[in-house]
C-alpha positions as a Markdown table, in Angstrom:
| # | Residue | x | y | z |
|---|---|---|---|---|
| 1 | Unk | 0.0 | 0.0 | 0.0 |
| 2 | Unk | 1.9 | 3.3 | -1.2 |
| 3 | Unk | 0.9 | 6.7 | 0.3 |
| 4 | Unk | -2.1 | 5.7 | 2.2 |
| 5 | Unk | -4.6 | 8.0 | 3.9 |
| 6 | Unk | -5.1 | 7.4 | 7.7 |
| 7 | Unk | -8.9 | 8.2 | 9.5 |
| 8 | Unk | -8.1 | 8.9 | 13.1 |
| 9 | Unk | -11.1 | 8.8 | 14.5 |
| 10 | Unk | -11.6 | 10.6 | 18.2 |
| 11 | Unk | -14.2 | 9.8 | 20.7 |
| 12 | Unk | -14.4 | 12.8 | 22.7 |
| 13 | Unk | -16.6 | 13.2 | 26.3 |
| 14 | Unk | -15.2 | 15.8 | 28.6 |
| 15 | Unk | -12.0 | 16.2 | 27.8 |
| 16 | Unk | -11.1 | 19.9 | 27.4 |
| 17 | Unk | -7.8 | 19.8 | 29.2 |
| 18 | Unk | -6.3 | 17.4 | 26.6 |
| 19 | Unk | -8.1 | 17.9 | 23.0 |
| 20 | Unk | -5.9 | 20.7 | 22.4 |
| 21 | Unk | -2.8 | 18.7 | 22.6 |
| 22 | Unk | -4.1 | 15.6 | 21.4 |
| 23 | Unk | -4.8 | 17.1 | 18.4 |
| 24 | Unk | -1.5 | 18.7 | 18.1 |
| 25 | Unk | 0.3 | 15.6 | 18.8 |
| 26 | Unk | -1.8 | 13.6 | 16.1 |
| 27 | Unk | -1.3 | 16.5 | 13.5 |
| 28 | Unk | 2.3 | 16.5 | 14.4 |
| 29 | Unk | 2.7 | 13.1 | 13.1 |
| 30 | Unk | 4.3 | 12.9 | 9.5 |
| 31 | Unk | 1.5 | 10.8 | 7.9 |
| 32 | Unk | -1.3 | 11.8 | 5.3 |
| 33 | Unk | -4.3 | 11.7 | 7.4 |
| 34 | Unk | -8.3 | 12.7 | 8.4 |
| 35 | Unk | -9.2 | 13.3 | 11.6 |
| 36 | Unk | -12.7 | 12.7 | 13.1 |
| 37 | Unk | -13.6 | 14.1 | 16.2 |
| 38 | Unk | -16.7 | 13.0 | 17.6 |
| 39 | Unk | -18.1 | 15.1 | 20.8 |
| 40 | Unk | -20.3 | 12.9 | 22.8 |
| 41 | Unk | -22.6 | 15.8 | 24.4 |
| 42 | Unk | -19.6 | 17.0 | 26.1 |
| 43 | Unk | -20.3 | 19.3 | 29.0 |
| 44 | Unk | -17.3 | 20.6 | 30.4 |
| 45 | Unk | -16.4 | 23.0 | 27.8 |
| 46 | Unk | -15.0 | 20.5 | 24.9 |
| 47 | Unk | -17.6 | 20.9 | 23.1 |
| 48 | Unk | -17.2 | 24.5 | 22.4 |
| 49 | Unk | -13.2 | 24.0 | 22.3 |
| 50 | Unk | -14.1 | 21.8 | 18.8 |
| 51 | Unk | -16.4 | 23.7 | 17.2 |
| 52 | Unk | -14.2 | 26.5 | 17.1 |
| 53 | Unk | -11.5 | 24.6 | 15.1 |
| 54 | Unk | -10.8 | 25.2 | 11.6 |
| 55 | Unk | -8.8 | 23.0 | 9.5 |
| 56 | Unk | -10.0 | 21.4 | 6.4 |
| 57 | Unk | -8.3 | 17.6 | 7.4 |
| 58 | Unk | -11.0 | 17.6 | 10.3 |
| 59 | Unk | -14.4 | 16.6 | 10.4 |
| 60 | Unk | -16.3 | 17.4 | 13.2 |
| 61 | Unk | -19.8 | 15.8 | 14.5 |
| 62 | Unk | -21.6 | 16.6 | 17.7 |
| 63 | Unk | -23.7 | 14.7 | 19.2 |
| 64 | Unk | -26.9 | 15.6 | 20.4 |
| 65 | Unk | -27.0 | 13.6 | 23.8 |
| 66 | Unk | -24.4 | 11.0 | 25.6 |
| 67 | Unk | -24.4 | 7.9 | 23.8 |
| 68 | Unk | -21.2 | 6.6 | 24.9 |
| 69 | Unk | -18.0 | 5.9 | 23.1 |
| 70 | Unk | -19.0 | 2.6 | 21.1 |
| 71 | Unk | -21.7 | 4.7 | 19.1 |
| 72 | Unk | -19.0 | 7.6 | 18.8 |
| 73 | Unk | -16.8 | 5.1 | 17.2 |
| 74 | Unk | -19.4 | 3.4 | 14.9 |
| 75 | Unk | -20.0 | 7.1 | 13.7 |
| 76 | Unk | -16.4 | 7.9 | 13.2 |
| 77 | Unk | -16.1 | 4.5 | 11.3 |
| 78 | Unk | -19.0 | 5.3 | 9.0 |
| 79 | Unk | -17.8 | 8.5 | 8.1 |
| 80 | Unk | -14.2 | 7.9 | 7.6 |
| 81 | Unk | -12.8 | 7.2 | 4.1 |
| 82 | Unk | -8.8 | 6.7 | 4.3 |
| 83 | Unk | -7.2 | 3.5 | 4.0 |
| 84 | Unk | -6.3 | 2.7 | 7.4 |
| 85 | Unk | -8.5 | 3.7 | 10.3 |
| 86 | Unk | -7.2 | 4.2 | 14.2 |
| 87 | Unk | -9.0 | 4.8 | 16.8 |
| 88 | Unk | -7.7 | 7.6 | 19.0 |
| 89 | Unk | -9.0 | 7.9 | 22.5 |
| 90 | Unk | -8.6 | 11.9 | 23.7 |
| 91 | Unk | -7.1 | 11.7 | 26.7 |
| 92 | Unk | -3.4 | 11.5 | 25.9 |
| 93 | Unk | -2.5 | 7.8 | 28.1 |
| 94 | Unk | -2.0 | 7.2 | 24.3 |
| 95 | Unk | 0.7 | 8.4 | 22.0 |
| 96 | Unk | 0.2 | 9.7 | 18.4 |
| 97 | Unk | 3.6 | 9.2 | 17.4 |
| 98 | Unk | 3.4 | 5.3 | 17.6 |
| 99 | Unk | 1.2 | 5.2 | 14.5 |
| 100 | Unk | 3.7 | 4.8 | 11.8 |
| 101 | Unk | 4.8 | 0.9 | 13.8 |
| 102 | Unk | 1.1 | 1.0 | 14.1 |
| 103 | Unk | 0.4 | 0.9 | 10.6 |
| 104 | Unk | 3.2 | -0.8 | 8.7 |
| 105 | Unk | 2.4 | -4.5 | 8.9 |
| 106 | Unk | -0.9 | -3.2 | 7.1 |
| 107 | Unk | 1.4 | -1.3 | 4.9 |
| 108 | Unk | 3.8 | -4.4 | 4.2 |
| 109 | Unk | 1.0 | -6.2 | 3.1 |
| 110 | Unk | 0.9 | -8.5 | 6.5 |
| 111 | Unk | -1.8 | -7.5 | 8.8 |
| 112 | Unk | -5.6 | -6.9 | 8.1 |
| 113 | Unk | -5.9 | -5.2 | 11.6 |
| 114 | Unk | -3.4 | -4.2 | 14.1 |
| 115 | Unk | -3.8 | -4.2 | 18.0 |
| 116 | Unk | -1.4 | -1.7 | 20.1 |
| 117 | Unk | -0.8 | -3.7 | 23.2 |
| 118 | Unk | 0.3 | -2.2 | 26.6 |
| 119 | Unk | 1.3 | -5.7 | 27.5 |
| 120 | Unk | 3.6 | -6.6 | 24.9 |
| 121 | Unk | 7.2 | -5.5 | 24.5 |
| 122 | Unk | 9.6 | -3.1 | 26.3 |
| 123 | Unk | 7.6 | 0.2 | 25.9 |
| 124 | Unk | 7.8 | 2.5 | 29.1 |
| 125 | Unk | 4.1 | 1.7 | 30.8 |
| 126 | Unk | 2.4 | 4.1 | 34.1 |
| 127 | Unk | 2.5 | 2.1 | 37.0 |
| 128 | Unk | -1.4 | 2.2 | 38.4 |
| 129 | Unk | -3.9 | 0.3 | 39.4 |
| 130 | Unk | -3.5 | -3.6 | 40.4 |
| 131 | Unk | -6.9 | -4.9 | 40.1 |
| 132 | Unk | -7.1 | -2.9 | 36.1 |
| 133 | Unk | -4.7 | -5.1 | 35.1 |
| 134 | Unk | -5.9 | -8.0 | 36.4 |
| 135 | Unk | -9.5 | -7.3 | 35.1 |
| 136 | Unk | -7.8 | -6.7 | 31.3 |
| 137 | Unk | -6.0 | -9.8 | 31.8 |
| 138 | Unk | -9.1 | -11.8 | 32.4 |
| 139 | Unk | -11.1 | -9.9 | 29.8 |
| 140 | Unk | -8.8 | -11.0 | 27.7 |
| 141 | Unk | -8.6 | -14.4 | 28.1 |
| 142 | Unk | -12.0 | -15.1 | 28.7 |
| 143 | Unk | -12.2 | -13.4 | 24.9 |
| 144 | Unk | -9.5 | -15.6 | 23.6 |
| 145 | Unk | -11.0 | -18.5 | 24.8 |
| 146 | Unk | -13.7 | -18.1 | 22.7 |
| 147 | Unk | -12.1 | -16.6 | 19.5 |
| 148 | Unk | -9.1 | -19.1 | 19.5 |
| 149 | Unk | -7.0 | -15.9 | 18.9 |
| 150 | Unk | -3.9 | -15.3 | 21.8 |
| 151 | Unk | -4.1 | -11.5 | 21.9 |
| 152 | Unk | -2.5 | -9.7 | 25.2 |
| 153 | Unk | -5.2 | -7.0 | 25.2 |
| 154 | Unk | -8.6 | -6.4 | 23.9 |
| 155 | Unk | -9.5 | -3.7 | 26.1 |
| 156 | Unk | -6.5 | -1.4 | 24.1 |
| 157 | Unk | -7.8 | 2.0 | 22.6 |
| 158 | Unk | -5.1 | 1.2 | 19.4 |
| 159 | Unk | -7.1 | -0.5 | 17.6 |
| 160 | Unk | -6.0 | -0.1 | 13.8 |
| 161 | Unk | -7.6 | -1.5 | 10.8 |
| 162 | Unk | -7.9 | -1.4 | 7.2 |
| 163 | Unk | -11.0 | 0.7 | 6.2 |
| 164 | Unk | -13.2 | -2.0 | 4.2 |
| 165 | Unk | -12.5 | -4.9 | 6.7 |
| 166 | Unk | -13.9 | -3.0 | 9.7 |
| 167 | Unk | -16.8 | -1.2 | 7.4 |
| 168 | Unk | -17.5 | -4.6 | 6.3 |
| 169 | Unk | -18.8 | -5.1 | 10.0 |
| 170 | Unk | -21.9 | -4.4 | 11.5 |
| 171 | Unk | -21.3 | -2.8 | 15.0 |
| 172 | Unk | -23.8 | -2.7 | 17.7 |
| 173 | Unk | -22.4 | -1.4 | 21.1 |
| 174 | Unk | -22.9 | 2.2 | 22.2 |
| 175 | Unk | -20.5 | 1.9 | 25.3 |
| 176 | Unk | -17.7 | 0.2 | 26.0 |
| 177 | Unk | -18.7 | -3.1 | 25.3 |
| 178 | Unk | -17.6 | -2.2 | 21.7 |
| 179 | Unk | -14.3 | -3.3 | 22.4 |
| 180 | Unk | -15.0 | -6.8 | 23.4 |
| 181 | Unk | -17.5 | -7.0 | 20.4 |
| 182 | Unk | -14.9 | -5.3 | 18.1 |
| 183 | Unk | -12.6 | -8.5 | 19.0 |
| 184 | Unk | -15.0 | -11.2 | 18.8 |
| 185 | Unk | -16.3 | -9.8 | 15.3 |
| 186 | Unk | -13.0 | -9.6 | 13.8 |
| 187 | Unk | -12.2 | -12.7 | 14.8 |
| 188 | Unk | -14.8 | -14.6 | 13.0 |
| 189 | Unk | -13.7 | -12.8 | 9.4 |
| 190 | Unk | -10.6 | -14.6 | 9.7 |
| 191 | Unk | -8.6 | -11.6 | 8.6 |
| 192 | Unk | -4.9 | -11.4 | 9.8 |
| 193 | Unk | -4.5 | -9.9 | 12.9 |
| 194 | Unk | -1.1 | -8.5 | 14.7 |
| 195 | Unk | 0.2 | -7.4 | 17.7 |
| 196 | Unk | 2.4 | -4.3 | 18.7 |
| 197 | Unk | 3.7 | -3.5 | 22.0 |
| 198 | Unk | 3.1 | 0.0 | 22.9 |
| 199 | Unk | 3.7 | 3.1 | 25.9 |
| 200 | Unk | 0.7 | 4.1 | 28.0 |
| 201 | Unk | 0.2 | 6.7 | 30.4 |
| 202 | Unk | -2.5 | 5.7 | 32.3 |
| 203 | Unk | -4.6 | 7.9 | 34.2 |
| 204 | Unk | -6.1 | 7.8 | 37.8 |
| 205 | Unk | -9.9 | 8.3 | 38.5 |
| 206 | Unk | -9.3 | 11.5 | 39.8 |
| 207 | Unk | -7.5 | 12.9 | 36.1 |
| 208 | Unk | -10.7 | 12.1 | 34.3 |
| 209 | Unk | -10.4 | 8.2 | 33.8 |
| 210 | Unk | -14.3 | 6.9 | 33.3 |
| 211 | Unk | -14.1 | 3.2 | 32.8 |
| 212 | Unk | -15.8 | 1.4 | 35.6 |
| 213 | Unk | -16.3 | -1.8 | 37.4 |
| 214 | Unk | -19.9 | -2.5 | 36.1 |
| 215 | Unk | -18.4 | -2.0 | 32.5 |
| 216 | Unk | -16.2 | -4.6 | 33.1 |
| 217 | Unk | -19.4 | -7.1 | 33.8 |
| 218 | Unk | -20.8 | -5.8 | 30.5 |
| 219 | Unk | -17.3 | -6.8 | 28.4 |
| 220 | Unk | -17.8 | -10.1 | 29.8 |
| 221 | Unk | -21.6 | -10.4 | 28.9 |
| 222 | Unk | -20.9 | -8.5 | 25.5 |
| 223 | Unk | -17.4 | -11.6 | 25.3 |
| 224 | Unk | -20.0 | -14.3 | 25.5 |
| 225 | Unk | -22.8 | -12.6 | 23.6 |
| 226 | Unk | -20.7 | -11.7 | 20.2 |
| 227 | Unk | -18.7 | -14.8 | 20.3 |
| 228 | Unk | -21.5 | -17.1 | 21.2 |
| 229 | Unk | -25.0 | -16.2 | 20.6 |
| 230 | Unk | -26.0 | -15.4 | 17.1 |
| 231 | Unk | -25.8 | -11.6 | 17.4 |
């Protein structure tokens, strides 16, 4: 694939301390790209941060109530037409500049989708919170289980695809049981999938992280649904 177009697609909700450099950071990467920034009813001032930006590479939608960061994403996916889409959470624990190892075993013609994993490889990693890690661990192997696939981490914002395999899909989850679902779905195309180790900041409750104990009973409802009822 020579001189692809990347979507980046941004799931926004309450983030007006970090948009700003987010966006900087993804614009500063050296990559022909579109960015889609979806605001999910934001109400701590992002939402009038992004409407005030001008630049012709970004599309903007705003939605009209809180309908949670799987429906964000299905939008952004709908809309986006490069050849490689990422997913780009807004709250900088993920870096921009990892996209070009992101990308290239799509680009090298090896990989249909790409997972950035934050446990894989020698990439520097936030120390945080102990129960987190074990809750991804057995998200994650609960999902492989049932897709026969040995990823390290389905619960990983970096998410990378190429644009008609993940179109192709018909996603239902409007929270964040669309990572879970994501998996199991790709998994049943049989597409090629890789893993890259990558550097996460994580964040602590009190910096703005949202994720929650009862959405960690959902993935593993939404891990059983997608993989084993007919859905």
């Amino acid at each position: 694939m020579k001189n692809p177009i990347i979507s980046v697609i941004i799931p926004v909700f309450n983030e007006k301390h970090t948009i700003l450099k987010l966006l900087d950071l993804v614009q500063s990467v050296d990559i022909e790209k579109e960015i889609i920034i979806i605001d999910d009813n934001s109400t701590d001032g992002s939402r009038e941060i992004i409407k005030l930006l001008k630049d012709n590479n970004i599309k903007v939608i705003l939605e009209k109530s809180n309908s949670g960061k799987g429906n964000a994403i299905q939008k952004g996916i709908n809309k986006a037409i490069g050849d490689i889409i990422i997913i780009q959470d807004a709250d900088l624990e993920y870096s921009p500049s990892e996209y070009p190892k992101l990308i290239q075993p799509i680009l090298d013609g090896h990989a249909d989708v790409v997972y950035g994993s934050r446990f894989k490889g020698s990439s520097a990693h936030r120390v945080l919170y102990f129960w987190h890690y074990v809750g991804n661990k057995l998200l994650t192997i609960l999902s492989n289980m049932l897709t026969n696939i040995n990823l390290t981490d389905i619960e990983t914002c970096y998410k990378v695809f190429r644009r008609e395999i993940i179109q192709n899909i018909k996603l239902k989850e409007n929270r964040f049981g669309i990572e879970p679902e994501i998996t199991a779905k790709i998994a049943k195309t049989q597409c090629r999938i890789y893993e890259i180790g990558i550097s996460y900041k994580g964040r602590k409750y009190e910096d703005g992280k949202k994720i929650t104990f009862k959405d960690g009973l959902w993935a593993i409802w939404c891990i059983i649904k997608y993989n084993l009822l007919k859905y």
